[in-house]
Residue frames relative to the residue before (quaternion, step in Angstrom):
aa qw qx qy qz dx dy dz
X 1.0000 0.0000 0.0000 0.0000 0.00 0.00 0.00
X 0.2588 -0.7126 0.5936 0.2699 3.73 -1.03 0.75
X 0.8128 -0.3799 0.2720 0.3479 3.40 -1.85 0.72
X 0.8080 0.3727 -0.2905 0.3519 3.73 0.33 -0.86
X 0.4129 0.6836 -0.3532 0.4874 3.44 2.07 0.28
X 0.7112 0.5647 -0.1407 0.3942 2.68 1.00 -1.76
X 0.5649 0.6249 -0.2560 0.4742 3.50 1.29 -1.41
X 0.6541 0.5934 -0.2161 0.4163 3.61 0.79 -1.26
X 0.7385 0.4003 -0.2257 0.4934 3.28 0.50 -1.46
X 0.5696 0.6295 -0.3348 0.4088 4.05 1.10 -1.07
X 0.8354 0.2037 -0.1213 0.4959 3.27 0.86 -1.06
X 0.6871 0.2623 -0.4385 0.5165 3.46 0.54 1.05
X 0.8045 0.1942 -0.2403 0.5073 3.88 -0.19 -1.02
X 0.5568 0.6296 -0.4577 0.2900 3.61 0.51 -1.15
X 0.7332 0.5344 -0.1594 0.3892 3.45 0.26 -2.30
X 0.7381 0.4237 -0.2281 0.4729 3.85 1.50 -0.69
X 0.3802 -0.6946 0.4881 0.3670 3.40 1.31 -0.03
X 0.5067 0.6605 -0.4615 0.3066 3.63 0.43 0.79
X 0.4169 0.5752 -0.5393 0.4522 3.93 1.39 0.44
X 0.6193 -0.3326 0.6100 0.3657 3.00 -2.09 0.61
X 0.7240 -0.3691 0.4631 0.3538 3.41 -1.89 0.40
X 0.7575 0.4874 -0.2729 0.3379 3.55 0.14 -1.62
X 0.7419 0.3834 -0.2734 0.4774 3.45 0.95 -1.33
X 0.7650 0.3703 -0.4812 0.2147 3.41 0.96 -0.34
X 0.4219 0.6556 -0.5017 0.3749 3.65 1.87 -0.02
X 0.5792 0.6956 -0.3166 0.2836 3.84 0.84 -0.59
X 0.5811 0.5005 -0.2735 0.5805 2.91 1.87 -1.16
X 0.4739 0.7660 -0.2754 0.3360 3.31 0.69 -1.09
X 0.8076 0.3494 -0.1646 0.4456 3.32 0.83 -1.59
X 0.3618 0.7430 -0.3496 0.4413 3.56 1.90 -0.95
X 0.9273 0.2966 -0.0976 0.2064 3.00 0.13 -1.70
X 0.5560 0.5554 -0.3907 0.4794 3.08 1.64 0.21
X 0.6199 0.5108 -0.2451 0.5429 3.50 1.62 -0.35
X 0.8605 0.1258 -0.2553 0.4226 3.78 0.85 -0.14
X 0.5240 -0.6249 0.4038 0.4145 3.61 -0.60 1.13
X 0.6305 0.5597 -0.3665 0.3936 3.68 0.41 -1.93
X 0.9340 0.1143 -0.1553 0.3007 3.86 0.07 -0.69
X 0.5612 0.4483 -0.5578 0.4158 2.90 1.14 1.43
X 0.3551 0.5813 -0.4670 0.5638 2.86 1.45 0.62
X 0.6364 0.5115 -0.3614 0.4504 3.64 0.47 -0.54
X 0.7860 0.3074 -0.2150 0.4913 3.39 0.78 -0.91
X 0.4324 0.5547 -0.5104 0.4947 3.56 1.35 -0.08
X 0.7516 0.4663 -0.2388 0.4007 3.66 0.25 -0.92
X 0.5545 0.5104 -0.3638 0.5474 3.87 1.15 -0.19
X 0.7198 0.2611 -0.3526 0.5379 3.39 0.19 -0.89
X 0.5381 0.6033 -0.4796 0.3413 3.79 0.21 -0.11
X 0.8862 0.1110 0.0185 0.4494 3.04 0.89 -1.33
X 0.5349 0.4796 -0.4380 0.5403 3.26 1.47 0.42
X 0.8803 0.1321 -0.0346 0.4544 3.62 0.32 -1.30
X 0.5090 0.5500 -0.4713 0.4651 3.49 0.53 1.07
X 0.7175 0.2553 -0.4322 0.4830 3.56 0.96 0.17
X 0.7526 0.3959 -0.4476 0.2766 3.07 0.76 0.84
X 0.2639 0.8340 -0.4272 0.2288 2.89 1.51 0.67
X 0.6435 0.5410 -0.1426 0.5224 3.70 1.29 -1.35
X 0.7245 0.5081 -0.3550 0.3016 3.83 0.86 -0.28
X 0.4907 -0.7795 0.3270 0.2114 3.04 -0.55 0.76
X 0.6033 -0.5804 0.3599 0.4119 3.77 -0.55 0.48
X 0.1233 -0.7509 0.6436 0.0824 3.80 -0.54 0.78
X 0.0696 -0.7874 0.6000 -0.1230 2.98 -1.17 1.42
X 0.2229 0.8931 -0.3675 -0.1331 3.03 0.26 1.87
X 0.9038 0.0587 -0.0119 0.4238 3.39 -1.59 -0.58
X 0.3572 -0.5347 0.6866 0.3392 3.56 -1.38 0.04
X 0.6653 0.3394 -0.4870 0.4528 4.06 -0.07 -0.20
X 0.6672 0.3073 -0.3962 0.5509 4.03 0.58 0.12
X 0.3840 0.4075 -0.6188 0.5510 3.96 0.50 1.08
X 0.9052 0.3342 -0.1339 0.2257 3.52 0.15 -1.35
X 0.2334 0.5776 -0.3446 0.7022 2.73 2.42 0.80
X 0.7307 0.4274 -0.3343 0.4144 3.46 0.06 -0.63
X 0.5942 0.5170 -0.3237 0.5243 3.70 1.14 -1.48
X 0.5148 0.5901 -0.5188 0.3429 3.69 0.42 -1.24
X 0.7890 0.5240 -0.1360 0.2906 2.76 -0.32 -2.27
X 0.7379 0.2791 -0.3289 0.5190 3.61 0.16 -1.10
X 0.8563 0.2599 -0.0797 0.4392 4.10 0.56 -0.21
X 0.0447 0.8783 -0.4603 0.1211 2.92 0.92 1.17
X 0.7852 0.2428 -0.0955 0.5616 4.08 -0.73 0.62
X 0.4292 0.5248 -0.5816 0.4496 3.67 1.35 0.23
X 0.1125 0.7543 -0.6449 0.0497 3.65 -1.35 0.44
X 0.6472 -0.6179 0.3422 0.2867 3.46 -0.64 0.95
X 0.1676 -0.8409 0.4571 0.2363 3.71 0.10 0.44
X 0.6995 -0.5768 0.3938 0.1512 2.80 -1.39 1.58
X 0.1951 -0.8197 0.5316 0.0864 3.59 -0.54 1.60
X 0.2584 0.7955 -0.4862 0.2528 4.14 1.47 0.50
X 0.5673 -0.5453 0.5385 0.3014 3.26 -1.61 0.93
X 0.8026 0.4162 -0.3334 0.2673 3.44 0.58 -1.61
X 0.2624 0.7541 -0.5047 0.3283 4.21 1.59 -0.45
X 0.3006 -0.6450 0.6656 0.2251 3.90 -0.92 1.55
X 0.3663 -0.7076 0.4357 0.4188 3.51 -1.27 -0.15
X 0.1374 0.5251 -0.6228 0.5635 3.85 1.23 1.62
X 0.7594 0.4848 -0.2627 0.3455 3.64 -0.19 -1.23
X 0.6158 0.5635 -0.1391 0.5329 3.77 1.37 -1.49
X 0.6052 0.5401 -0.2347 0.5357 3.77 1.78 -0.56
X 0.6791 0.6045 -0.0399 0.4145 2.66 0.34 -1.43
X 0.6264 0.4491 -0.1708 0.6138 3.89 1.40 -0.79
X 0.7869 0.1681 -0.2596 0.5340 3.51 0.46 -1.30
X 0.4960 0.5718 -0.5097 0.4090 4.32 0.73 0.98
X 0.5244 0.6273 -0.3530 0.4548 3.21 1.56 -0.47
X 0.5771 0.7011 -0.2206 0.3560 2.74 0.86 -2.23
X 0.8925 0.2190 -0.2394 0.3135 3.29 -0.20 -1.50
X 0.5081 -0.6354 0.4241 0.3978 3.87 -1.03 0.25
X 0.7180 -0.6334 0.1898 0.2176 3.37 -1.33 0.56
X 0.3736 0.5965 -0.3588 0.6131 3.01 2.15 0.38
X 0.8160 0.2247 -0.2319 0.4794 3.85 0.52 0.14
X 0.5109 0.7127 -0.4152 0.2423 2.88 1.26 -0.38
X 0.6214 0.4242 -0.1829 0.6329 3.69 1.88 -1.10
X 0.7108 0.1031 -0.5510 0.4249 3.43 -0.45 0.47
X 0.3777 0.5946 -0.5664 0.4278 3.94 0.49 0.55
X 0.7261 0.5140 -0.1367 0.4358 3.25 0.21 -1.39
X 0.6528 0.3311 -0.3728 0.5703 4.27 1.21 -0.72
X 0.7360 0.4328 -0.4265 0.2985 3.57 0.94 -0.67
X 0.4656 0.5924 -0.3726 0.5417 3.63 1.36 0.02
X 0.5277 0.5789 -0.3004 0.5442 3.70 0.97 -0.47
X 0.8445 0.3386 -0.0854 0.4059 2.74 0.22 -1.35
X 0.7130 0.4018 -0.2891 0.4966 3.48 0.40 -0.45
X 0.5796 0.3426 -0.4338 0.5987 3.88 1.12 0.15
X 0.4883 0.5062 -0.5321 0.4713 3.92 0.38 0.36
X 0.7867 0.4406 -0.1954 0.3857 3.14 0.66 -1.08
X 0.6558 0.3139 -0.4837 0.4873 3.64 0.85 -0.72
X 0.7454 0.5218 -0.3003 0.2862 3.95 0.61 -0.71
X 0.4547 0.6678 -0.4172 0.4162 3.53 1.46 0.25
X 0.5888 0.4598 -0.3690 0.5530 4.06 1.32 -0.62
X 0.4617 0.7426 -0.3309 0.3549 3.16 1.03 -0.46
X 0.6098 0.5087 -0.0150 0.6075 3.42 0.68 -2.41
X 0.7551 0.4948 -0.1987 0.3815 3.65 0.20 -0.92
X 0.7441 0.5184 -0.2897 0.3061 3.33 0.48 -0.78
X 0.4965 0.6876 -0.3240 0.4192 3.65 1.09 -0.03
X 0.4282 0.5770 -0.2401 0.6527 3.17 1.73 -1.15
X 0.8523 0.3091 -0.3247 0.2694 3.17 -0.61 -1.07
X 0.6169 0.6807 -0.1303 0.3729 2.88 1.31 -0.66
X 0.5207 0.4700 -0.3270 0.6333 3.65 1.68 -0.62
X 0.8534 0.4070 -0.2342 0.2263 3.53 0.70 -1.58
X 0.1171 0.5951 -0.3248 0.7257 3.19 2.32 0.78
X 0.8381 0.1179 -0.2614 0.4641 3.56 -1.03 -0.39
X 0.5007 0.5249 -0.5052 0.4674 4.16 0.86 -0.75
X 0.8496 0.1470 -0.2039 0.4638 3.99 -0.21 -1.22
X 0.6641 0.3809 -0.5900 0.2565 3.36 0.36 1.09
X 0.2746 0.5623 -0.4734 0.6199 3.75 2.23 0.67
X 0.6808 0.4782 -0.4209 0.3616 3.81 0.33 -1.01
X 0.4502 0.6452 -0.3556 0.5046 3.92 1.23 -1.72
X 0.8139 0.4294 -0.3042 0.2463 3.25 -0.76 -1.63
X 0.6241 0.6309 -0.2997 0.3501 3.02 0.71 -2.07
X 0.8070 0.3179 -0.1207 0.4828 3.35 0.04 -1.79
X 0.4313 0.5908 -0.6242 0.2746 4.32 0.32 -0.55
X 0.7353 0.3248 -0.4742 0.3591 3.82 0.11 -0.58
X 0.7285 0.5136 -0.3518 0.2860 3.54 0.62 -0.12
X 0.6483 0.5395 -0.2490 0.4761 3.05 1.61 -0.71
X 0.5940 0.4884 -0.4106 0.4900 4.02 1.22 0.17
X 0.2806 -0.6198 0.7012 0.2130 3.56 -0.75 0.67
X 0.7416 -0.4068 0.3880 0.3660 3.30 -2.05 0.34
X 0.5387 0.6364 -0.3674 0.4121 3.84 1.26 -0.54
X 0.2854 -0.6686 0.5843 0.3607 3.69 0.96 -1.28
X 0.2768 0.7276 -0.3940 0.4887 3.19 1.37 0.66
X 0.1394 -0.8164 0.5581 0.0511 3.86 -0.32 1.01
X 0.8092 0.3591 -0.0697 0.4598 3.33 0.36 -0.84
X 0.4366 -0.5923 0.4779 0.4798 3.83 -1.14 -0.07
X 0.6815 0.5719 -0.2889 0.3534 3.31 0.97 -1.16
X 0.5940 0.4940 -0.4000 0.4930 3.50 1.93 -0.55
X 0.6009 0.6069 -0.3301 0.4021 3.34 0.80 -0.50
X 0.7965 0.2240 -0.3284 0.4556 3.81 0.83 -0.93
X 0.6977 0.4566 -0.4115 0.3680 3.44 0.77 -0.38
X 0.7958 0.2580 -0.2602 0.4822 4.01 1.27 -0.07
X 0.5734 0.4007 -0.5117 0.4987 3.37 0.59 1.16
């Protein structure tokens, strides 16, 4: 590795103990071979991680957790497990609930999937006439379409006579 790699890696992953073994024995070997960046790394830990070596851990408050929960979830609220809750009301809770990044594509797939169950719906009348049209069409024509054989079809006719 060349110095400005080496520089890079000293002053972010290295200095945090966050390299893989291999890359960090590599550094390892750098620095015993180049003055300029162990200086470099003599001077990080000097001045990066030695004043915090002496500070104690700060452990604050529980009302600044529940500041923290607020904030990142605001209007989240446990939903109400009641018999008497309409199911408008049971909607209406889990639309709150969700944040406004989901709230819209919730809302097209709810769209969308009542379009869909209620279109067979709209539709079926149709099918229904065009059902009753070819079974007036059937009837009408059945006496013409049997020869004296009882034979409906040509194809019934050459392949069973």
């Amino acid at each position: 590795m060349n110095c400005g790699r080496i520089e890079e890696l000293l002053k972010t992953d290295y200095i945090d103990n966050e390299l893989d073994e291999k890359t960090r024995l590599l550094i390892k070997e750098h620095l015993s071979a180049c003055r300029k960046c162990a200086g470099l790394e003599a001077q990080l830990r000097e001045k990066i991680i030695a004043p915090f070596k002496a500070v104690e851990k700060y452990h604050p408050p529980e009302y600044l957790w529940q500041n923290i929960k607020d904030g990142i979830a605001p209007g989240v609220e446990k939903f109400p497990l009641t018999e008497g809750i309409s199911i408008a009301d049971r909607i209406l809770i889990i639309l709150r609930a969700l944040k406004p990044a989901y709230l819209v594509p919730v809302l097209a797939a709810v769209v969308v999937i009542a379009v869909l169950l209620s279109s067979p719906l709209k539709n079926n009348g149709g099918l229904d006439s065009y059902i009753a049209e070819q079974s007036e069409f059937i009837i009408d024509n059945n006496g013409d379409a049997i020869n004296a054989n009882g034979l409906g079809t040509s194809i019934e006719e050459y392949f069973l006579s």
